[in-house]
N, C-alpha and C positions, 0 to 999 in steps of 0.2 A: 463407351465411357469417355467421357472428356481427358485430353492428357494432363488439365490442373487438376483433376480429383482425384484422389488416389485413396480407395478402400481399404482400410486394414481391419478383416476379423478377428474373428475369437482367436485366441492364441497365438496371431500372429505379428511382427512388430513393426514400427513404422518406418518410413527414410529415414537416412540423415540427418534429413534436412528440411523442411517445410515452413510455411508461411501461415497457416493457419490449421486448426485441426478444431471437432465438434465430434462427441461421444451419443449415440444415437440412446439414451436411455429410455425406458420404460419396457413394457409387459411383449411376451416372448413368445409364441407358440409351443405347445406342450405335446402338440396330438398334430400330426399330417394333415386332418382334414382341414386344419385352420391355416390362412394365409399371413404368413407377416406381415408389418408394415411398412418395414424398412427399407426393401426393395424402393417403393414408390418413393419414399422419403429421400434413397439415395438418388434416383434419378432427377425428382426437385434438385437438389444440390448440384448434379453435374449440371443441368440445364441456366440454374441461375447463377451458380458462382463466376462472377468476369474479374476477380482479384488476378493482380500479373502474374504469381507464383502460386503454391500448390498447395490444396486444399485437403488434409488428412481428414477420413471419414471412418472412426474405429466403430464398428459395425459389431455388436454382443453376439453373435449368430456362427456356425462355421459356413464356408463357403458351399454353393449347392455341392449334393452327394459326398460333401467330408465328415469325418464324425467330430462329433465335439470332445476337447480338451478335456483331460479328466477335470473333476471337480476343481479340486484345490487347484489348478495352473488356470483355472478359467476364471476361478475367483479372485487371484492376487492380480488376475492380468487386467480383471475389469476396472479393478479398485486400482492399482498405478495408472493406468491411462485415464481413467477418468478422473481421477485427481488434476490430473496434469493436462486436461482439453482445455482447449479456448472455450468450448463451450459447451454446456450438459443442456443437450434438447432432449427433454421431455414430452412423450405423444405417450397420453392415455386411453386410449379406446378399451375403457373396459367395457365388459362384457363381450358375446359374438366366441366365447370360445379363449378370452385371453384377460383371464383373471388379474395378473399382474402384481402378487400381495409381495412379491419380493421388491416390485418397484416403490412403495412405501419404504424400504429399507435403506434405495436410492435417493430418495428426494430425500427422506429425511437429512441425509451425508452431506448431499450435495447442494438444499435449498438455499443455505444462505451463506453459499460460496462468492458471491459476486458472478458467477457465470451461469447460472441457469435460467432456462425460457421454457415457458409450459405452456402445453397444449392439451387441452382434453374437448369433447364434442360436450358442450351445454348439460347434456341430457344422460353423460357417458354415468353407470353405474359405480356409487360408490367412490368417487373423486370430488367431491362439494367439498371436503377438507381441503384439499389440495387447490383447489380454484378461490377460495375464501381465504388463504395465506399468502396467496400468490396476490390475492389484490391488496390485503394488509402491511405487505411486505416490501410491494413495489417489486417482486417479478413479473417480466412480462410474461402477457397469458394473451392466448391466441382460442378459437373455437373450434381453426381447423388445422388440418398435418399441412398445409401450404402457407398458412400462417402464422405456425408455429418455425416452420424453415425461413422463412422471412424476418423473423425474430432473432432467428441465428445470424442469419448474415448480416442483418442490423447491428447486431451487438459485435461483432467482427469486424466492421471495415476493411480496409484493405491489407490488412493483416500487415505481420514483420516477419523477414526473416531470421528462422532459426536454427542452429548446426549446433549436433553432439548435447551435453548438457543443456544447451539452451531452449531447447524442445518443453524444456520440465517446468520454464516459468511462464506462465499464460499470462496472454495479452494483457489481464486485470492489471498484473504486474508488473513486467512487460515494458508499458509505456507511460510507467512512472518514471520521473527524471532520478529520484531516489534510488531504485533498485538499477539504473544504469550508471549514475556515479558509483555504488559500490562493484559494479561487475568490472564497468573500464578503470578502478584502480586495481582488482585480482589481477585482472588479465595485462595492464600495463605491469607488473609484478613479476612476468612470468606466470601465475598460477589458472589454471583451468578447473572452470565449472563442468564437474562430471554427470553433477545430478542433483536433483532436488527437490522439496514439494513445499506448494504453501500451505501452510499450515492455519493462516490468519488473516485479516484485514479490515480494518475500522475503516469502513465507508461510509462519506458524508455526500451532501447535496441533495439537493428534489428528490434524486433519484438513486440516491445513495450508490453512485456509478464513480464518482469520484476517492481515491485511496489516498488516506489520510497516512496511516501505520502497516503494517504489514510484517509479517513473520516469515522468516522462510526456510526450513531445513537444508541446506546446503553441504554438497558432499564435493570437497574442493582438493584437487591435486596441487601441492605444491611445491614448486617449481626447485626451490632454492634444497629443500629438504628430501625432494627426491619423495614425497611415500601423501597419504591421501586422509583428510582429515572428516569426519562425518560424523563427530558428536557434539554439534554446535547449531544453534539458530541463532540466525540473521536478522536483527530488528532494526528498522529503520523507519523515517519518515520527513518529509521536507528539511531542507535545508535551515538554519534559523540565523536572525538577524538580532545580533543585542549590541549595546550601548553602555557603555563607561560612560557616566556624564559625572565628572567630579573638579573638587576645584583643591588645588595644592598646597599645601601648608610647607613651613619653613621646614619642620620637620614631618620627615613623610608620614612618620605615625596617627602624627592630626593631618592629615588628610580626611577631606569629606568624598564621597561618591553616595549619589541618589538611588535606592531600590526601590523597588514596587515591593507593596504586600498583596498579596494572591492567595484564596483560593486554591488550595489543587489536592485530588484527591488522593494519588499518594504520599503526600505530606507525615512523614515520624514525627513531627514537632511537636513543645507541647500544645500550642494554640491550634495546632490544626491549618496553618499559613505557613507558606514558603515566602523569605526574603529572596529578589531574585536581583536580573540587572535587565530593564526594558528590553524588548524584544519581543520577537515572534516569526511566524512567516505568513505567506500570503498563497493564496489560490491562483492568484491572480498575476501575471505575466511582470514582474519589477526585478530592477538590479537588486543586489544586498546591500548596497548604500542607500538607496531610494526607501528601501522597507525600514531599514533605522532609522530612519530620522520620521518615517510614519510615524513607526512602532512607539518612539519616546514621546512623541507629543497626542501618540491615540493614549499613553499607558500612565505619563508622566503631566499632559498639558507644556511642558518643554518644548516650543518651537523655536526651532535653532537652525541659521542656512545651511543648506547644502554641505559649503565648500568648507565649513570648521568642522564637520565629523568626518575623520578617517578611518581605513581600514589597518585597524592593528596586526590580527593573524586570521586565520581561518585555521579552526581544527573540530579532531571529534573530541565534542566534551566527554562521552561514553565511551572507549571503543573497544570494550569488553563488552557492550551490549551493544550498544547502537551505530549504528554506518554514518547515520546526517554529520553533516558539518555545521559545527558553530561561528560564523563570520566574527567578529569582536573586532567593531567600531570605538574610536574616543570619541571625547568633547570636553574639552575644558570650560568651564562654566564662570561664568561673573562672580562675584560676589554678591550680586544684587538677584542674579537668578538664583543660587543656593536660597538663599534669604527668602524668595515666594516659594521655593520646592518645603522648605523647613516649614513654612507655616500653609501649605497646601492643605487642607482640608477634604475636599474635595472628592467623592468617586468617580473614578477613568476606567476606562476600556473599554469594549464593544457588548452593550448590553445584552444585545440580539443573539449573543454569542452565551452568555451564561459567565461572561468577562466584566469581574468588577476588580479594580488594582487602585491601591491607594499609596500614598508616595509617604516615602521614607527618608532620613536623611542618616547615615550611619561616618563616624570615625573609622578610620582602615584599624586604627592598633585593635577597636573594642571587636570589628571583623575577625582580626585573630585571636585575640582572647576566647572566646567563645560562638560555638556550632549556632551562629544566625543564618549562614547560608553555606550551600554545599560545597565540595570540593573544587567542583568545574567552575562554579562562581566568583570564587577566593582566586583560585589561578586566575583566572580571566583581570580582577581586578589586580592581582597583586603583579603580573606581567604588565598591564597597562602603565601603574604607579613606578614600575622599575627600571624601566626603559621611555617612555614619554616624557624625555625630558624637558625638552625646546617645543616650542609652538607652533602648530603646522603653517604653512604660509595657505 
């Protein structure tokens, strides 16, 4: 066996430490006279895996001539690890002796985890459900067990390394910039990731491979308090970029700043709109200053240089719920640009996106007087108006 592959069966755990890991699912041998599959499938893996670091292969089976795990330790051990693989390969060969109706119970878990790759033979009995989802779905589906392991290490590349808790968060995850901002602020903190499971992920793109949101059950030792906290999830998602654009009255009360009306579905309001302050984030590789000044003129029509929006603060608007950070840019505006934002008409945003934003022009006092926008949005503006006193050069 190769020294990067390292098998871990039924009941047993894995390194430390690993770079990649792939949970070998589907249908089991019941009776001696039937061959598994897994054998082969594990040797495909030792043979094609060339990642520099080490490749966990949690194998559902016990090792030849061990007995198997009583039940219940075989069943929490299949369900933690497989939660927590890089990757649920799926090889269906029904029929031949290996019915497999417990693996229905598996895909169902694990189909629209962001991690699974399925493979069944064309013609295998009784899995046209599973191959008709799989193409509906945009999982990769494969004909044979060599192209179903090609699927895996496709979806794998060259893996990252992971130590202690960090094993728990798969690659989906992983190698989001979001869930590494929240981990290097624990760990600058002093506090350590014990454990964890994801729990969720709203994925966008072609190929819905890209992770927009994300949940993560998090079981975090910390550091300052000595003792281990693990009744909490992690929600996060991109970094976001918004925009103060307002112009300043003698008395800060009459101050104007520009909102967008939006759209958004968890909205309490009564109209069913959120007043917000331009912003957003991008997919797509930009500073936080470069994406504000997109964002106000994709959301506002407001095109304004460069060098007049600054970075006020970065914080979390949420951080009872949410990890991202909110950047909070200014601009101080003309009189003559208020004056088009006021009579803007108009609808902004990215159609294609299901983004329609229509521009607002609000006084800061009628802002406090009454619930038009939310908490994070008031702080956001009422810090800007508080301290933005002088005009940036």
């Amino acid at each position: 066996m190769s020294r990067n592959v390292i098998a871990v069966h039924a009941g047993e755990q894995p390194p430390e430490s690993y770079d990649a890991s792939i949970f070998l699912c589907g249908p089991t041998p019941r009776t001696n006279d039937v061959d598994s599959w897994r054998p082969e499938a594990l040797a495909e893996l030792c043979a094609r895996w060339h990642g520099d670091g080490d490749l966990v292969v949690f194998v559902p089976e016990p090792r030849n001539g061990e007995r198997w795990p009583a039940h219940d330790t075989n069943r929490v051990w299949e369900l933690h690890w497989g939660d927590r693989a890089d990757v649920a390969l799926f090889w269906i060969p029904r029929g031949h002796g290996l019915p497999g109706f417990t693996t229905n119970d598996e895909f169902g878990h694990w189909k629209d985890s962001g991690r699974a790759v399925l493979g069944t033979p064309p013609s295998a009995d009784h899995a046209g459900y599973q191959r008709d989802y799989a193409t509906d779905t945009g999982i990769p589906l494969a004909d044979d067990l060599s192209g179903t392991v090609s699927l895996a290490l496709d979806h794998i590349g060259p893996g990252a390394r992971r130590t202690g808790g960090q094993r728990h968060a798969p690659l989906l995850l992983w190698r989001t910039s979001s869930f590494q901002n929240w981990l290097t602020a624990q760990e600058t903190a002093g506090n350590q990731l014990r454990s964890g499971r994801l729990e969720w992920t709203f994925r966008v793109g072609p190929d819905r491979d890209i992770v927009l949101f994300w949940a993560f059950h998090a079981v975090i030792w910390i550091a300052a308090e000595q003792r281990e906290k693990a009744n909490e999830v992690v929600l996060s998602r991109p970094d976001l970029s918004t925009v103060v654009a307002y112009h300043r009255a003698p008395e800060l009360a009459n101050s104007e700043i520009v909102l967008v009306r939006e759209f958004r579905s968890p909205a309490t309001t009564a109209d069913g709109f959120v007043r917000e302050l331009p912003g957003g984030s991008s997919l797509a590789p930009s500073s936080p200053s470069e994406q504000a000044v997109a964002e106000l003129a994709e959301e506002t029509g407001i095109t304004v240089a460069p060098d007049r929006v600054h970075l006020h603060h970065a914080r979390q608007p949420t951080a009872t719920l949410s990890g991202h950070q909110q950047h909070v840019f200014a601009v101080e505006l003309t009189p003559d640009e208020l004056d088009l934002a006021r009579s803007d008409r108009r609808t902004h945003g990215v159609a294609g996106d299901t983004e329609h934003t229509h521009v607002e022009v609000h006084r800061y006092a009628d802002l406090l007087a009454a619930p038009t926008v939310d908490w994070a949005t008031l702080g956001a503006i009422t810090s800007v108006l508080l301290t933005d006193q002088e005009p940036r050069a």
